[in-house]
N, C-alpha and C positions, 0 to 999 in steps of 0.2 A: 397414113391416118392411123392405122393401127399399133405403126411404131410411136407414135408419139404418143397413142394413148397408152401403150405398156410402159413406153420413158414417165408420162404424169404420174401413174402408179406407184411406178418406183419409186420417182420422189417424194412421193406423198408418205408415201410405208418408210424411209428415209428420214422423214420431216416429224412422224410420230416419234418411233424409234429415238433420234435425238432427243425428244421431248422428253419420252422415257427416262433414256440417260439423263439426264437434268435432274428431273425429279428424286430418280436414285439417287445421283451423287450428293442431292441437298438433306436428303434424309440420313447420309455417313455424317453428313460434315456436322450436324446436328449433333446425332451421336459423340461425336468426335470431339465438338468444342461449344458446343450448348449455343444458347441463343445468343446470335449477334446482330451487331448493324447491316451486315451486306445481305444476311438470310430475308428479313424484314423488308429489306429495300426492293428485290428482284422481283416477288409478286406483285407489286403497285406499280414497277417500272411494267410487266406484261400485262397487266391489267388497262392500263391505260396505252397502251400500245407502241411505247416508246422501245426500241431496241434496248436490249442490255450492253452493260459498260464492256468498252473492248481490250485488249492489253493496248498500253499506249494514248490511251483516252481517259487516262483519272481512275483505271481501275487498279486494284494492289495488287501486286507480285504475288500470284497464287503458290501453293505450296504442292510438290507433284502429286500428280492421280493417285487414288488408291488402286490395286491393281484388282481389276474386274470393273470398274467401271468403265471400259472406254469402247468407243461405237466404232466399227468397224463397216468400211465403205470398199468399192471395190473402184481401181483404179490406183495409178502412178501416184497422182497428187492430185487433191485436190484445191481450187484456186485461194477458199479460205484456209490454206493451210500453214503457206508462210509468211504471212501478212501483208501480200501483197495484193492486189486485182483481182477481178472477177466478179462474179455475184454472189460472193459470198464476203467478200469484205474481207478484212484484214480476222488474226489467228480468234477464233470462236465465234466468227461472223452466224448468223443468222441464215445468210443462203446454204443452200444443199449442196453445192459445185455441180461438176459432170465427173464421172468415171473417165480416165482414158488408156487403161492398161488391166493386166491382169492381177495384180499387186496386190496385196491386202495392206495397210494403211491404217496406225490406232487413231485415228480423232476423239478430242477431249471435246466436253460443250465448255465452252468458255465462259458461258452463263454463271456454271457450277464454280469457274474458278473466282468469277468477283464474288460470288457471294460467301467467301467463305467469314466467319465472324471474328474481326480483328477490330480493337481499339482502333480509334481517329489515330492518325499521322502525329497529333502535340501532343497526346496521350502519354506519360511514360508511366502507368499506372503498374504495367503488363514487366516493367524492368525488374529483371534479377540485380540483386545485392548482395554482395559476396562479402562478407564478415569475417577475417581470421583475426581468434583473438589469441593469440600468443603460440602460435603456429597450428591451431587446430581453424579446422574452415566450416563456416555456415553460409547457407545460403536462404535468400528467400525475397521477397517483392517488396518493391517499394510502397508499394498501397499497405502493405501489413506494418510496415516501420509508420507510414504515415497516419497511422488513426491515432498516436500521440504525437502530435506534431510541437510540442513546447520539451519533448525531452532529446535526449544527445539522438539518440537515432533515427527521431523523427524528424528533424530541424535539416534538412539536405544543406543549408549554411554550415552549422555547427558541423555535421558529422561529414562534410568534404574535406577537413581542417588533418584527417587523417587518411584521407585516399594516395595511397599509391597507384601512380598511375602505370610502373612499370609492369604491376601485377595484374591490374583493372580492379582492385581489392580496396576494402578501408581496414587499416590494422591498427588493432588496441592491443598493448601488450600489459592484459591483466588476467583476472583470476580467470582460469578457464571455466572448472568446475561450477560457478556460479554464472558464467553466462548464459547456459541452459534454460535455466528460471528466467533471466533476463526474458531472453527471446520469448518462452512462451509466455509470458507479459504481455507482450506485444500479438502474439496469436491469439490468446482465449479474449482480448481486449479487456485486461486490465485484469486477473487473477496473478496474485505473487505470492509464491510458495517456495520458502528456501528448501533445496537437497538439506539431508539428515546428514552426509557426511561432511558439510560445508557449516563451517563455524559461523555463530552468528553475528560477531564483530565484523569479520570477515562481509559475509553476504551483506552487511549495511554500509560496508566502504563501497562495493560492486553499485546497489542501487542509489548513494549517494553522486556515486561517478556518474554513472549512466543517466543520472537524470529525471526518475522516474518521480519525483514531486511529494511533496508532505504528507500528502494524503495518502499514496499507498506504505509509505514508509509508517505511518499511524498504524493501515489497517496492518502490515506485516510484525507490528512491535503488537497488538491486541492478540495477534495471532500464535506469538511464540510467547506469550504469558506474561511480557514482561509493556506494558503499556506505558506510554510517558506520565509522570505523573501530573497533577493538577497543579495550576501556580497557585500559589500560596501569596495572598495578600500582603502588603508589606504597610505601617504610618504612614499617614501623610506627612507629620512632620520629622523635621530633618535630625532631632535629637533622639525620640523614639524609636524611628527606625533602626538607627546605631545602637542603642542599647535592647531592641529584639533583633539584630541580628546577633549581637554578641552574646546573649545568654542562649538564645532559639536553634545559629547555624553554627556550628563550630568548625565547618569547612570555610566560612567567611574571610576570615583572618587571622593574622598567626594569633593576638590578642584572644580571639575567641576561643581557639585551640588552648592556650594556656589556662583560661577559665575554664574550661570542659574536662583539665586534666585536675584540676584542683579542689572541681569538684565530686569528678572519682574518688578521690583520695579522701573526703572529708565523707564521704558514703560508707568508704572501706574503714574508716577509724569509727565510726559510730556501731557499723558491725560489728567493729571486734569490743566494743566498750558493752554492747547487747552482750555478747556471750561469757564476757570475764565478768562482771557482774553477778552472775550464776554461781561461780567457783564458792567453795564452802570457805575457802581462805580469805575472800572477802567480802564475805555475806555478813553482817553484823544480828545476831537474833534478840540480842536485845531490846529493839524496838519494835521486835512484831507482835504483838499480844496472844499469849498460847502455842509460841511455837517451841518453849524451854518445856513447858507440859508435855508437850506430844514427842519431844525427844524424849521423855521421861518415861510418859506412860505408854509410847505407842500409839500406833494409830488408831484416831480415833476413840479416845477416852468419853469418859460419862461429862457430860455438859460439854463439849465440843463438836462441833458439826464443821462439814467442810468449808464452810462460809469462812472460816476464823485461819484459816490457811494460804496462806500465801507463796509463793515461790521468794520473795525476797522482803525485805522492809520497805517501807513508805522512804523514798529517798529525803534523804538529808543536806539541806543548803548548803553544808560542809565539807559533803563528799566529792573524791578528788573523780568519780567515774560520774556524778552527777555535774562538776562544773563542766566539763567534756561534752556530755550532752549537753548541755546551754549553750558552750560555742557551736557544735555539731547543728544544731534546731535555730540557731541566730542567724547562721549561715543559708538553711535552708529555707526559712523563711526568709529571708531577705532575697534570695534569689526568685521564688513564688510568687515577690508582691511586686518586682519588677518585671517579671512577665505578664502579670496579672496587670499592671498599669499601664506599658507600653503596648498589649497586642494589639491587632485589629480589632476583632469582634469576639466583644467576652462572651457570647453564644456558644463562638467555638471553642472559644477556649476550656469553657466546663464541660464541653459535652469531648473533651478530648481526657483520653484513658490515660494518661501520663501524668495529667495534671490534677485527676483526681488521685493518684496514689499518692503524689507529693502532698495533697494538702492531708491525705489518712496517715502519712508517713512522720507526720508533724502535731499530729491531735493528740497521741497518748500525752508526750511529754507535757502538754497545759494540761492534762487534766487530773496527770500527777502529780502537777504542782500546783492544781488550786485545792488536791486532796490532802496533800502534806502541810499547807497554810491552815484550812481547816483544824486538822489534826492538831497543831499546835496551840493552836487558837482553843479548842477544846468544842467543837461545832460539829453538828452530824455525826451519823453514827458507823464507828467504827467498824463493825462487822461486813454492814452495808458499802463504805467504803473500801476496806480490802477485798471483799468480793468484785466491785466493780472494777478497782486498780488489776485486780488478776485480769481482766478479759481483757481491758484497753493496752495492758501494755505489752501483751503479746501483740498486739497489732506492729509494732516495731520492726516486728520482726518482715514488715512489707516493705521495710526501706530498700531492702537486697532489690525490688523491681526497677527500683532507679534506676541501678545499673543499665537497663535496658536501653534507655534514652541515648547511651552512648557504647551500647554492645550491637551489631548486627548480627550474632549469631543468637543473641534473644529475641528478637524481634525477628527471625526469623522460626523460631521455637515458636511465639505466639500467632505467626503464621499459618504452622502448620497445624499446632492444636485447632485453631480455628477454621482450617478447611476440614479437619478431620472428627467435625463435630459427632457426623451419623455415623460414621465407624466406632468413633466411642460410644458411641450412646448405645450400636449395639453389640461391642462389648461388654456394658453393664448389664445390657439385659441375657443376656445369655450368662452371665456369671449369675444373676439372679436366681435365674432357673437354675441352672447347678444348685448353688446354694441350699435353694429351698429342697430341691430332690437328694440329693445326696444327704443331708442335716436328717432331714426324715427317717430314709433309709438307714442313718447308722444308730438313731434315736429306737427305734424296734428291732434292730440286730442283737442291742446292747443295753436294753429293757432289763432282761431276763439277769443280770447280775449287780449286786449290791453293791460292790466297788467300783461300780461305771461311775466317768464323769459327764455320761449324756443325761443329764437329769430332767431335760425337756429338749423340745427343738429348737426355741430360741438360745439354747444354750449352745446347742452344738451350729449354730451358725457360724460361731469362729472357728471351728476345726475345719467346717468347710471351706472356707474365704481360705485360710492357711494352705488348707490343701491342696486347692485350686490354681493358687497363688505357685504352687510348688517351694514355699515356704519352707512350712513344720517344724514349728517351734517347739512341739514335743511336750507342751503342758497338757494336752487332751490325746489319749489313743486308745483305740481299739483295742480288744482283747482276744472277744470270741471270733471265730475263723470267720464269720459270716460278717463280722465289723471288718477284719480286717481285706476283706472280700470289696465290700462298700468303698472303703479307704482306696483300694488301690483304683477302681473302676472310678473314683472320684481324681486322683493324680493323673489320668488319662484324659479324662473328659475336660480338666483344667488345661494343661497342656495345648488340646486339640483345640478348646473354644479361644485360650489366647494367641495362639500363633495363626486364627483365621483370619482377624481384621490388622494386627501389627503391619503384613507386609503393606498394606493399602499405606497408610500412616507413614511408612517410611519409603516411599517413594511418593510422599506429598513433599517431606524435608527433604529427598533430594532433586526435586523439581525447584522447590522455594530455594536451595543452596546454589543449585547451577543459573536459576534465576538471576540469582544477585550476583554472581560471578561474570556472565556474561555482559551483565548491564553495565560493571563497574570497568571490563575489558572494552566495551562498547567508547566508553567516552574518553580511556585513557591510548586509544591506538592512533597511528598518525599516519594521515594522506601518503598514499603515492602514486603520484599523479601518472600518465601518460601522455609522453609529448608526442603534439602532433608533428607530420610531416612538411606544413607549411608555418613561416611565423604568425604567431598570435597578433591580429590587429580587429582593432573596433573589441566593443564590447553588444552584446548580446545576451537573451533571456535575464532580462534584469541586472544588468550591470556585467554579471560574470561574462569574464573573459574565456575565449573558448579552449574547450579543453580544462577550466579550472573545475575541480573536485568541488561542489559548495558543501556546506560545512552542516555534520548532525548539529540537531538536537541534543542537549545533553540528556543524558538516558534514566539520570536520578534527581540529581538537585541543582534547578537552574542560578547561577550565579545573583549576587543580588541587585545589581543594576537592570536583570532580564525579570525581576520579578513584577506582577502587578501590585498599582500602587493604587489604594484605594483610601480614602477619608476613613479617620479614625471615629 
């Protein structure tokens, strides 16, 4: 009686003990692999009384003890030990056994081993992925490739088309450097950030290959500054269109191309007709009223005011630099009033800066010649007119912007002035303050003597601008030490206030230059592909065959068949 109650004991302090052990071991394995299905499962199986799963009865292959968990019994063997008989059942049985030797013995609770937390058995969530791309290797899950499942690595169709199965590997043989970015694509769920030392022709062959879809190739083109542009409307009818793509695209056609060179050329002959015009060799002064006096008397004689002075004569129907300008203004107004006729939306078309230089480019010449018919005619007054003809026909001199329509290193110039507005703005204002300080100071340095030519401070504002400027033209200076004191402390402070904001400015122009460099290497480089390991059959992800590269965006100017076509 008393051995059996010491034998209950036992197994009762036995039956805890296990217990124990269970509960330890569930709290490593928590630790160890976070919450699973079998941890969840094991307290609702002892809750409701059911034994736990045993090896060989639908439980998973546990992974070995960690060492310090395991219960120690005394005897040989006991009967749940090798999953055989007894009362203890097969290995992590529930029964206690019997002791029958002196032996120490580790027993595992088998409880702790179903429970440990592993995906379901059709799960392959939990699968490595072995990625070498051109003999470097990555590794990582298939659940991480799978949260873009429409791109190459996420499609397990598409991306088996390159498994080697000698290696258990899928191999791409492309750019290494940029697969990096790839993969963490796929980790952060959807950030794409090109490497600085990876080109970016380059890295958009990488994400065109791989698959990664319009949209991050958008946001990665907003990202590196260089953004697709906007389509550009095109007539709807089928005459119009042809003749605004031939004066508008001059990448359209060779036709177009020869128009765009011809009209360089009639830009460049109207400049040089602007500036020989000037020459005294064929300036005529006979027909300018007071300009034989003022050679005579000098500038500015009694009853002459600067009204009556012109830079040249009211042109002449006869002159050979005046019929030049007629063909020159025929030509360009005729080109203005066929873009003006054919565009989409004359909206945009006035509110576009090109097209109003062309129509300012083209206004002196009428209005020099309704001022020369005038004149002949003997109407309106002369003074009045050449006064007016001096202002308008320097405007002429804006034709030189045309050029821009067909230069990208000006329009990349009006780029950067235009990003680098607040940096100029406050270069003027700090030249301001110079100015006004410096003019001051050498204006009361240089008080004190009769032959100064600071005779007030709006006077010596131009020594200062000069100065500042690092100029010095040398018609204003200083004399006394304390002027030339001012002078030099003003050559310093010029110096330091323009070499503050320039650098900013010039790496705006060479961001705008690499800009367009890259964009135009973007759409002239050509695919190369990676063949997969098995033949290409069936098509997939929209047609493309797998393995085929799909094709950018073009990065500047979409051809004109890809253009939108919208009612005139």
């Amino acid at each position: 009686m008393e051995t059996r109650s010491h034998a209950g004991q036992r197994s009762r302090a036995m039956e805890r003990q296990r217990e124990r052990g269970t509960e330890i071991g569930m709290e490593a394995e928590r630790a160890r692999h976070g919450c699973g299905w079998g941890e969840r499962r094991a307290p609702r199986q002892r809750a409701r009384g059911h034994p736990l799963p045993r090896r060989g009865h639908g439980a998973p292959s546990p992974a070995p003890w960690p060492a310090g968990r395991a219960i120690f019994t005394r005897g040989h063997r006991t009967p749940g030990w090798g999953g055989g008989g007894g009362g203890g059942g097969g290995r992590g049985g529930a029964g206690p056994g019997r002791a029958s030797g002196p032996h120490v013995r580790p027993r595992v609770a088998g409880a702790a081993r179903a429970m440990e937390p592993r995906c379901p058995p059709p799960c392959g969530c939990c699968e490595r992925v072995v990625l070498n791309v051109a003999g470097l290797r990555f590794e990582t899950r298939a659940r991480t490739l799978g949260r873009f499942p429409d791109t190459l690595l996420g499609d397990p169709v598409r991306r088996s088309r390159f498994y080697d199965g000698a290696r258990r590997e899928y191999f791409f043989d492309r750019h290494r450097p940029s697969f990096d970015a790839v993969l963490y694509y796929y980790q952060s769920g959807g950030r794409l950030r090109r490497p600085a030392h990876v080109p970016l022709d380059i890295f958009l062959e990488e994400v065109a290959f791989y698959g990664l879809g319009t949209a991050a190739l958008a946001r990665l083109r907003e990202d590196e500054g260089c953004p697709l542009p906007p389509e550009r409307p095109l007539p709807r009818r089928a005459f119009a269109r042809q003749l605004w793509l031939l004066f508008e695209f001059p990448e359209s056609s060779q036709a177009a191309r020869v128009l765009a060179v011809v009209s360089v050329l009639v830009i460049l002959v109207s400049i040089v007709v602007f500036c020989l015009e000037t020459l005294p060799d064929f300036r005529d002064d006979r027909d300018s009223p007071g300009l034989a006096a003022v050679a005579a008397a000098g500038p500015f004689p009694a009853g002459l005011n600067g009204s009556n002075q012109v830079p040249g004569p009211p042109p002449r129907l006869d002159d050979p630099f005046f019929v030049v300008e007629t063909l020159c203004i025929c030509w360009f107004s005729f080109e203005l009033l066929v873009r003006l006729a054919t565009c989409p939306s004359k909206a945009v078309f006035f509110k576009n800066v090109m097209n109003l230089i062309d129509f300012v480019a083209i206004l002196p010449y009428f209005v020099a010649l309704g001022t020369e018919l005038a004149r002949q005619r003997g109407v309106g007054q002369p003074a009045m007119s050449l006064a007016i003809l001096r202002v308008i026909r320097l405007v002429r001199v804006f034709r030189i912007f045309k050029l821009s329509r067909h230069s990208k290193g000006l329009q990349i110039l009006g780029q950067t002035l235009r990003a680098s507005m607040r940096e100029l703005g406050l270069l003027i204002f700090f030249l301001f303050i110079g100015v006004v300080l410096f003019s001051s100071a050498v204006y009361f340095a240089e008080a004190d003597r009769a032959d100064s030519h600071f005779t007030s401070i709006p006077e010596s504002f131009w020594w200062a601008v000069v100065t500042m400027t690092t100029v010095g033209y040398g018609d204003m200076a200083p004399v006394t030490v304390g002027g030339k004191i001012v002078g030099s402390l003003c050559a310093i402070a010029g110096v330091l206030t323009i070499s503050l904001p320039v650098p900013v400015i010039v790496s705006n122009f060479s961001y705008f230059y690499h800009r367009e460099t890259d964009s135009e290497e973007a759409g002239m480089y050509s695919h190369v592909d990676t063949q997969p390991c098995g033949p290409l059959e069936g098509k997939v992800n929209g047609g493309l065959m797998d393995g085929e590269v799909p094709e950018l965006p073009p990065p500047l100017w979409a051809p004109p068949g890809k253009h939108m076509v919208t009612e005139v």
